[in-house]
N, C-alpha and C positions, 0 to 999 in steps of 0.2 A: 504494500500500500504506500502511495508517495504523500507528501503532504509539503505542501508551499506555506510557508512565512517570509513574513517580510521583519527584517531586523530596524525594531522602532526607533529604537536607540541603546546604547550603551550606559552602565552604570559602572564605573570601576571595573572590578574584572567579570563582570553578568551581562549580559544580553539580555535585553528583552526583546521576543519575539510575536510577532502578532499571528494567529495560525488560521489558515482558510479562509474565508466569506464572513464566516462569525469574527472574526478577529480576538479568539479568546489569546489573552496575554501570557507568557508563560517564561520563566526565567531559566538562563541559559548559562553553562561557562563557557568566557568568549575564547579561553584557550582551545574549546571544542570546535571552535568554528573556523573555515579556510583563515589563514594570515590576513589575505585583503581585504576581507569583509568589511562592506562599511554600512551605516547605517544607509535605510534604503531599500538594499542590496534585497531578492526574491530569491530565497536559500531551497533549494529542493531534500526533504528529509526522509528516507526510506524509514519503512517501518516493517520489522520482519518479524515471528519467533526465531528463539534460538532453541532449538529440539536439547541439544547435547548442555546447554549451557541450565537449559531445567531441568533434567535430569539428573542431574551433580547436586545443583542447588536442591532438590525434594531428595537425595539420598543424603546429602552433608544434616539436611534438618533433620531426616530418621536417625541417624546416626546421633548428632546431639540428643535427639530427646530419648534413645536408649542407653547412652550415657546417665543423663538427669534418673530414669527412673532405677538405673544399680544402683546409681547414690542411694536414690530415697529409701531402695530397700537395705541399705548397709545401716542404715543409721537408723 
């Protein structure tokens, strides 16, 4: 899915970006964004899953929270 902003203007090291038709406002780091980005500037932003990167992320949680429950039964 693509999604167009337009970068409203800069706050120190943030971005504010304005996203689609709605123009909802949404803060950004500007080290995230191309070098020459200037305020203005119509940023095109992919928006994807990452299969592998949830998958780690929901195994690292099972694993903490099998952790938490040996504690809870040791004590």
């Amino acid at each position: 899915m693509k999604v167009l902003a337009v970068i409203d203007r800069f706050e120190g090291d943030k971005a504010v970006l304005l996203l689609d038709d709605e123009e909802v406002q949404v803060i950004w780091p500007r080290e995230s964004l191309p070098s020459e980005a200037q305020e203005g500037d119509v940023i095109t932003m992919v928006l994807q899953v990452d299969h592998e990167a949830t998958i780690a992320a929901k195994a690292e949680a099972e694993r903490l929270l099998k952790e938490i429950m040996e504690r809870n039964q040791e004590g």
